[in-house]
C-alpha positions in Angstrom: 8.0 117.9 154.8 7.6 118.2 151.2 3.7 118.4 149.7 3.6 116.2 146.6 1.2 116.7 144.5 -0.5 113.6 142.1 2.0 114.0 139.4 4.8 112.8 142.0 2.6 110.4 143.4 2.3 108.7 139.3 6.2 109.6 139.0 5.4 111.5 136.0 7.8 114.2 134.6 6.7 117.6 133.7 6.4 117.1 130.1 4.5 114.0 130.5 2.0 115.9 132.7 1.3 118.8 130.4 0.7 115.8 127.7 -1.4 114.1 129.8 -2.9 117.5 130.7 -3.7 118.3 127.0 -4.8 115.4 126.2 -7.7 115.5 129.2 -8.5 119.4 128.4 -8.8 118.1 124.5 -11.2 115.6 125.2 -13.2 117.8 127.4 -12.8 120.9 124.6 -14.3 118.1 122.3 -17.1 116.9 124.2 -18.3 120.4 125.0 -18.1 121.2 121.4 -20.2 118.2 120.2 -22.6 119.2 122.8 -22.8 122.6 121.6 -23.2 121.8 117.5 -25.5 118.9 118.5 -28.0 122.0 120.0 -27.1 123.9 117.3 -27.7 121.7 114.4 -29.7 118.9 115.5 -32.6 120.2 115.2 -32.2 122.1 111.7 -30.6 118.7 110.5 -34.5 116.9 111.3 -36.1 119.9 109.9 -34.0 119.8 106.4 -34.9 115.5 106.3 -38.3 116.0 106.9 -38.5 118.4 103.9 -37.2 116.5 101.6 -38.6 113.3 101.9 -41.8 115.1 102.3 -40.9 116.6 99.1 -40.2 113.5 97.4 -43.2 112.2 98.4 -45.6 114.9 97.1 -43.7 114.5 93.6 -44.2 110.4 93.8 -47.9 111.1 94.4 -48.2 113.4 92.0 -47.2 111.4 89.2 -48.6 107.7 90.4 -46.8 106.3 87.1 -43.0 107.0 88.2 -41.8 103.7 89.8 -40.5 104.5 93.6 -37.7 101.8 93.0 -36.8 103.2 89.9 -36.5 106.8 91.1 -34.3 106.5 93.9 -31.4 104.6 91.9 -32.0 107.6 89.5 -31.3 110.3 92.6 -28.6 108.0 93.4 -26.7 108.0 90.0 -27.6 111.9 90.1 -26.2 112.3 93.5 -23.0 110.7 92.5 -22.7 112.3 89.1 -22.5 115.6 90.6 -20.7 114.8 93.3 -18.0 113.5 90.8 -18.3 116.7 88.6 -20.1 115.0 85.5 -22.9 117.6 85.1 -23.0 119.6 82.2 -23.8 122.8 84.4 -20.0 122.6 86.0 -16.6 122.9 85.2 -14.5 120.1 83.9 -12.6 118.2 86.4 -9.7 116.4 85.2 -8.5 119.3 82.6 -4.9 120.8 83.5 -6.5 123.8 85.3 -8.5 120.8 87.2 -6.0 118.6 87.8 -3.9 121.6 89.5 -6.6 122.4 91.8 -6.9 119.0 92.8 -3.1 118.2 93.2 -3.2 122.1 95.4 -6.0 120.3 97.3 -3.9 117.1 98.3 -0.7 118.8 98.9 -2.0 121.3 101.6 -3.9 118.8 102.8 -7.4 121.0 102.4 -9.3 118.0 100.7 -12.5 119.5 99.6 -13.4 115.6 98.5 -15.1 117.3 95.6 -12.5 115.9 93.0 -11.5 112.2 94.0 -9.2 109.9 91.5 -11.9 107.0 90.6 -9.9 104.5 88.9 -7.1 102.3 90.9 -4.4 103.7 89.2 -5.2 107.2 90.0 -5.7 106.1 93.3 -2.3 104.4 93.6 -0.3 107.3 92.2 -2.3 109.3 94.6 -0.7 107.4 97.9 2.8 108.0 96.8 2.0 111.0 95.4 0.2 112.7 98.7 3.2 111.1 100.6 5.8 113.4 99.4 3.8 116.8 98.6 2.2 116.6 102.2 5.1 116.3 103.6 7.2 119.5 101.1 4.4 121.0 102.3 4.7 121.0 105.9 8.5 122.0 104.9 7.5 125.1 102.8 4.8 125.9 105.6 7.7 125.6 108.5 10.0 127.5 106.5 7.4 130.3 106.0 6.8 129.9 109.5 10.7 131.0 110.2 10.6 133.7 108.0 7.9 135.1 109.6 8.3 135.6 113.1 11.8 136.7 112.2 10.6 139.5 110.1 8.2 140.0 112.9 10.9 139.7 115.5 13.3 142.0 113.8 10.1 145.1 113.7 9.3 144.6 117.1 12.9 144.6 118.0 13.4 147.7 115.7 10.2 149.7 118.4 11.2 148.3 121.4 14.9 149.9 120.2 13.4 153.0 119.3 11.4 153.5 122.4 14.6 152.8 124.2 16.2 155.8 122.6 13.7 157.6 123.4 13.6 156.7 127.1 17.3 158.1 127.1 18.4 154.2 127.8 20.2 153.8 124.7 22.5 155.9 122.9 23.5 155.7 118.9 26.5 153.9 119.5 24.8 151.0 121.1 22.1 150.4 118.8 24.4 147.1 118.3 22.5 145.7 121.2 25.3 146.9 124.0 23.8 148.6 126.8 24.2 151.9 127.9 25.2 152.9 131.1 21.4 154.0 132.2 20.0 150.4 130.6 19.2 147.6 132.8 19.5 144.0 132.4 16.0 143.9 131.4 16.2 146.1 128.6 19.3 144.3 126.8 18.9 144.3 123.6 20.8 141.0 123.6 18.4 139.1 125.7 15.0 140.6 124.6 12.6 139.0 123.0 9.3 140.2 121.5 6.3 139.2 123.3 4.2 135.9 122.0 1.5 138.2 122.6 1.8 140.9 120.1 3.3 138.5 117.4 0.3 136.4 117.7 -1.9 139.6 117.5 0.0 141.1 114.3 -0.8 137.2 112.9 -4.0 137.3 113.5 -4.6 140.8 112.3 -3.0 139.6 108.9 -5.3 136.6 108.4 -8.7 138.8 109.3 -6.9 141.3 106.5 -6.6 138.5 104.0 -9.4 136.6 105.0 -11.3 139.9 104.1 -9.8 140.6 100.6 -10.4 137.3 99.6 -13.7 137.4 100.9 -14.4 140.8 98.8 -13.1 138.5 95.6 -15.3 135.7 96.3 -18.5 137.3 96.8 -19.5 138.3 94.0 -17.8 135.9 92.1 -19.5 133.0 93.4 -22.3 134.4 94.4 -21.7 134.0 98.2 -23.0 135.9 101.1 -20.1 137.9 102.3 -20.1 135.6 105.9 -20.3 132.8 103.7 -17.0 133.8 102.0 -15.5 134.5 105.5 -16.8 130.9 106.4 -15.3 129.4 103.3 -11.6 131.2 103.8 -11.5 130.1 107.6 -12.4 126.7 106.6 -10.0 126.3 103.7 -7.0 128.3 105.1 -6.8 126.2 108.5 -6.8 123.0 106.1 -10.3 121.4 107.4 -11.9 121.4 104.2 -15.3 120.5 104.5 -16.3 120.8 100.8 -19.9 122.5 101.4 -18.4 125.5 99.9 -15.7 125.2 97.2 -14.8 128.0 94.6 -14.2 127.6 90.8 -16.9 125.3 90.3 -18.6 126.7 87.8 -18.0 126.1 84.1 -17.3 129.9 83.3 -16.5 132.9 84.9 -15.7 136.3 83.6 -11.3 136.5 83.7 -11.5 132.9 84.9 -7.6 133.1 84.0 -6.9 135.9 86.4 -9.8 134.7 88.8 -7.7 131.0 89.2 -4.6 133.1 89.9 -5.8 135.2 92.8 -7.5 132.5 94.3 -4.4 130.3 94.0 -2.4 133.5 95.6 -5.2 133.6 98.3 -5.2 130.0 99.5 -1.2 129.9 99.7 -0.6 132.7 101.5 -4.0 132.5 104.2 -3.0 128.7 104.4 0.9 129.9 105.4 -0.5 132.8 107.7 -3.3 130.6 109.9 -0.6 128.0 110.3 1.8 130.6 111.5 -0.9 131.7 113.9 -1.7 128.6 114.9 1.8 127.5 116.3 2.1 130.6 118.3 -1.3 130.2 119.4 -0.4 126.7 120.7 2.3 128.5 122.5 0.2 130.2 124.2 -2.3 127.1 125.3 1.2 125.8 126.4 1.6 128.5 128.8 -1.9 128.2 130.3 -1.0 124.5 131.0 1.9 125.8 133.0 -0.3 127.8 134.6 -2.7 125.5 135.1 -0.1 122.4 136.6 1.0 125.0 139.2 -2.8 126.0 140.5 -3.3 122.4 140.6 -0.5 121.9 142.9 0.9 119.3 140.9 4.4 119.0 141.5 5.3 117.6 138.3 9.4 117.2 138.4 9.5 113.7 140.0 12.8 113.4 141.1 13.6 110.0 143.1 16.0 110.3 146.2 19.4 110.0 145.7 21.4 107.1 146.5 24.1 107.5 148.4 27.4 106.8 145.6 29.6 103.9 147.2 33.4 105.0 147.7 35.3 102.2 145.9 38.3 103.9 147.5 37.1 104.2 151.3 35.6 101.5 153.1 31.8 101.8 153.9 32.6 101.9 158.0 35.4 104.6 157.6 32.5 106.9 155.9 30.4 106.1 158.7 33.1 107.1 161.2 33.5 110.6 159.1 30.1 111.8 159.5 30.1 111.5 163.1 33.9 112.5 163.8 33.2 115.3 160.7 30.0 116.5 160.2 30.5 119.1 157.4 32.1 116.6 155.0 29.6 115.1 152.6 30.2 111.4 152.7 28.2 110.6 150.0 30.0 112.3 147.5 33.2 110.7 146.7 34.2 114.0 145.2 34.6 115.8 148.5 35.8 112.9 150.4 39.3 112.7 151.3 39.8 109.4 151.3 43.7 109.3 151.7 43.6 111.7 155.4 41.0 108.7 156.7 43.5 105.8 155.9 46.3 108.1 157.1 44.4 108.2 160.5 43.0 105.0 160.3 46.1 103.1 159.1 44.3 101.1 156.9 45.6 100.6 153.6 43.3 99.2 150.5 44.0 97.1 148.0 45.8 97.5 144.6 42.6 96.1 143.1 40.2 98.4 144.4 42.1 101.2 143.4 42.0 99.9 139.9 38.6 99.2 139.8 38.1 102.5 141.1 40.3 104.2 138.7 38.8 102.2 135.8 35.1 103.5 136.8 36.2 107.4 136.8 37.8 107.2 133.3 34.9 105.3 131.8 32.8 108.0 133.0 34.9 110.6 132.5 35.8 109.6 128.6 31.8 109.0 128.3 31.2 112.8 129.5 33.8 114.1 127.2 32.9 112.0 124.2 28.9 113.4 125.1 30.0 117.2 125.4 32.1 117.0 122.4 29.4 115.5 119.8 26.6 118.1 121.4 29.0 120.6 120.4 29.6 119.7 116.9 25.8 118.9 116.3 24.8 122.1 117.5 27.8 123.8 115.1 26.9 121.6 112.8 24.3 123.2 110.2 22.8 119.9 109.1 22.0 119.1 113.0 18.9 119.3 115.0 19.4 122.7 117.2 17.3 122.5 120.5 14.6 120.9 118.7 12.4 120.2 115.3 9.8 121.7 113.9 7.4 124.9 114.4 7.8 125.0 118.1 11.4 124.8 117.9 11.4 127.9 116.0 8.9 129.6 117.6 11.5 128.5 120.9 14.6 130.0 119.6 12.9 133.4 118.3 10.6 134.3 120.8 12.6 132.9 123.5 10.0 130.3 124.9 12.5 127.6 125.8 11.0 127.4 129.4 7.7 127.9 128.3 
């Protein structure tokens, strides 16, 4: 008897269990973090309150002529003013060199909120505007993406080769990807694929490196700590954004021309790398909910019992009278039934209609198999056509061999 495990019992597919999977291990990953900040920060966020209304209220009593009333709309219109940039202490916002930054902010989706369009049609253009670079965006970050892993791919490929070689596995002439006649199935060349591991080490490797460099340019150019500049690249090249730290704020810097440049150089390619890293990453959070649906015992592939096909051909009595009088035919399937030796024994004849009806059903479903095999075919040829999926996942699928993953 067959164990089923709570998947089968909701009839849910494997795919719709690791979603429902993720979705429950999110939610707990969230709560547990908002637990953790809350006894991280909580208590510094009181602290930091208490200081400053107990300093606004030393200043108030200090000077008994300022107007309460009248101070706090003043901190207010102060508050906003430099959130907005209108302080004569920082850089001009809406200059071309501004205005750049702010568009590189809305495209990649990092939204540091420090520069916001204020009047309705800024904010109109923005909508459209946003629409279309988000979305070249995620293009230029998918197509980066591809590039990557196959460069990776081809060096791990490229050692795995060598070390063949030098194993004695592989001579010169199959370097190709043909196997010698010492090489196993499981050192093909033709079906290896580099580990999800190592590529997702090498990309994490290469953000620390950048993260590092632009860390070195930042700190003493903004005056940072050097783990506040490692705070503010983490932050801006996975996209979040918060705004507590944002660079080229100031109204001068010394090469501000060639400062802009590396930092624009920066931001593109940590944003492309920690995206990279990320989708493999997810790959492997995939795996562990493999891993995970399997320990549960969750036997996720519902499949619902066949039912028996109906012979148009033979009559439902005559199939009855098979299985006893011939056990190993398969009555069920009209494929391996012989209809034609049961009437000849029987001497029962069917109809001209019947056979019709049952000739009309196999060419419909024949015709719709060959019209379904012929137009997969062509799409997958086609180089316009989606090939075993869309998106990151798709590529990471096809180049690290994952498909089952």
């Amino acid at each position: 008897m067959t164990r089923g495990g709570c998947c089968a019992l909701l009839h849910l597919r494997e795919d719709n269990a690791r979603f429902i999977l993720l979705a429950i291990v999110m939610i707990l990953y969230m709560l547990t973090g908002a637990a953790v900040f809350m006894f991280l920060e909580r208590e510094n966020e009181i602290r930091e309150r208490n200081q400053y209304y107990h300093t606004l209220e030393t200043f108030v009593k200090n000077n008994p002529s300022v107007n309460r009333t009248e101070l706090d709309a003043l901190l207010k219109v102060h508050w906003e003013a430099s959130t907005s940039g209108l302080l004569m202490d920082k850089r001009e916002r809406w200059d071309f060199a501004g205005s750049f930054y702010f568009v590189g902010t809305v495209v990649s989706t990092i939204g540091f909120g420090m520069t916001t369009p204020r009047t309705i049609g800024g904010k109109i253009v923005l909508i459209m505007y946003g629409f279309l670079g988000c979305a070249g965006a995620i293009l230029f970050f998918n197509l980066f993406l591809e590039r990557i892993i196959t460069f990776l791919a081809y060096i791990l490929r490229s050692i795995h080769e060598r070390e063949l070689k030098r194993k004695g596995l592989m001579t010169g002439k199959d370097s190709k990807g043909r196997r010698g006649s010492n090489m196993s199935d499981d050192d093909s060349l033709d079906s290896w694929k580099p580990s999800v591991w190592w590529v997702m080490l090498i990309l994490f490797l290469g953000a620390c490196v950048i993260a590092c460099c632009a860390s070195a340019m930042y700190h003493p150019v903004e005056d940072w700590t050097y783990f506040e500049a490692i705070y503010f690249c983490f932050v801006t090249f996975a996209t979040i954004g918060f705004g507590d730290y944002v660079v080229s704020q100031e109204s001068d810097y010394d090469n501000v021309h060639l400062y802009r440049f590396g930092n624009f150089c920066f931001i593109v390619v940590g944003c492309c790398c920690i995206y990279s890293l990320f989708n493999v990453t997810s790959i492997v959070i995939k795996q562990f909910l493999n891993w995970l649906i399997k320990k549960l015992d969750c036997q996720c592939c519902y499949k619902p019992k066949p039912r028996p096909r109906r012979n148009a051909i033979t009559p439902g009595h005559m199939r009855q009278q098979a299985a006893v009088t011939k056990p190993g035919i398969d009555v069920t399937d009209a494929d391996s039934y012989d209809s034609d030796i049961e009437r000849r024994n029987s001497g029962e004849m069917i109809s001209m209609r019947d056979f019709l009806q049952a000739n009309k059903i196999s060419l419909a479903m024949m015709q719709k198999q060959l019209y379904e095999t012929s137009q997969r075919g062509a799409f997958q040829h086609n180089g316009g056509g989606f090939q075993g999926g869309v998106g990151p996942l798709a590529i990471l699928n096809k180049k690290l061999g994952q498909e089952d993953a």
